[in-house]
C-alpha positions as CSV (number, residue, x, y, z in Angstrom):
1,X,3.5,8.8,-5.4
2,X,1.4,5.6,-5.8
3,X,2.6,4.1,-2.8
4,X,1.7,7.2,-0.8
5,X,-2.1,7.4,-2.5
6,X,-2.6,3.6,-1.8
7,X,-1.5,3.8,1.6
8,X,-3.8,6.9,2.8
9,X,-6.8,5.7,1.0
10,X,-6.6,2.3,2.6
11,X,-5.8,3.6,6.1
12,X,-8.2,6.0,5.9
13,X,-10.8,3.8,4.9
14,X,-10.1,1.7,7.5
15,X,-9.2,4.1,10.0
16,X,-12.8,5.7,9.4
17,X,-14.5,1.9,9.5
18,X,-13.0,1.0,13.0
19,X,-14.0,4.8,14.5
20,X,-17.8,4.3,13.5
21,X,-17.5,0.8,15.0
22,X,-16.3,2.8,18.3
23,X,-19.4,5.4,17.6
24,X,-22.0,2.9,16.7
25,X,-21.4,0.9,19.8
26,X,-21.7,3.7,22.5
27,X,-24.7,5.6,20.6
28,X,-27.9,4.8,22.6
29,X,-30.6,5.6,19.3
30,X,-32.5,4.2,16.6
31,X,-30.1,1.8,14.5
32,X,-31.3,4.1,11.7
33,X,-30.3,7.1,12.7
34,X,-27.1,5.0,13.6
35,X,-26.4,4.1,10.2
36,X,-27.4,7.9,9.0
37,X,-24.5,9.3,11.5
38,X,-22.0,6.8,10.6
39,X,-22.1,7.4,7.1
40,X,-22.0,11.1,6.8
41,X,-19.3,11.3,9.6
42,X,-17.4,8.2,8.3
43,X,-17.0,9.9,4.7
44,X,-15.5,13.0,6.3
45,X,-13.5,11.0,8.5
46,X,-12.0,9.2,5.7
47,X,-11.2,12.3,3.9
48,X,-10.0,14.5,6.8
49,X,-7.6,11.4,7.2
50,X,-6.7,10.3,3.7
51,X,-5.2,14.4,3.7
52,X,-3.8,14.0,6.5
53,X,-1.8,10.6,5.3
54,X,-1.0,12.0,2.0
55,X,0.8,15.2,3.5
56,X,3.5,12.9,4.7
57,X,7.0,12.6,2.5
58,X,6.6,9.2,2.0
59,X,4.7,5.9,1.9
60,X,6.5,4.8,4.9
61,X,6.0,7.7,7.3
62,X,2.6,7.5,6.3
63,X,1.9,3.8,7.1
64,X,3.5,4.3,10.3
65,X,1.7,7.3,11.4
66,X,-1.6,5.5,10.1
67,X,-1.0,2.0,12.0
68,X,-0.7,4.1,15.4
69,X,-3.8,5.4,14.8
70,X,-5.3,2.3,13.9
71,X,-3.7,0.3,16.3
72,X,-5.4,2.9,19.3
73,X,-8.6,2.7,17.4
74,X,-8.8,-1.1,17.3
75,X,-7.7,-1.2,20.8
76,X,-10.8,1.1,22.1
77,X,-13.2,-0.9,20.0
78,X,-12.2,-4.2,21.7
79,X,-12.8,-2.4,25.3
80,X,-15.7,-1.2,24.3
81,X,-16.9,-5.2,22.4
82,X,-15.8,-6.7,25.9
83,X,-17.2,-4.1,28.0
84,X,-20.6,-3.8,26.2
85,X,-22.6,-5.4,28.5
86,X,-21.7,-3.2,31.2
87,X,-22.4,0.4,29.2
């Protein structure tokens, strides 16, 4: 059960991290009402996905269904780096 609880909370955390990267770098407002979006959505992120994770069998399903997610969320936030100066 530990392994399971560990893995959701970290993937989740950093599954919410990389997607308010994503929504902080194609916002066009005020940095502060940047930071007020990304931590109210990135708190219900991270729970919506750390219940998610933790509904799997075991730690292993988990991390697996967690790194694709991560992996396609780390993927559009380097487009979306290298592309910046063209949005």
């Amino acid at each position: 059960m530990w392994p399971k609880t560990l893995t959701a909370f970290m993937g989740g955390l950093l599954l919410s991290v990389s997607m308010m990267l994503s929504l902080y770098l194609l916002l066009p407002i005020a940095i502060d009402i940047k930071l007020l979006v990304g931590l109210l959505a990135g708190f219900i992120i991270w729970v919506a996905s750390m219940i998610y994770y933790y509904s799997f069998n075991s730690a292993k399903t988990s991390a697996l269904a967690c790194g694709k997610f991560l992996l396609f969320s780390v993927a559009v936030n380097c487009l979306l780096f290298w592309y910046q100066p063209l949005l």
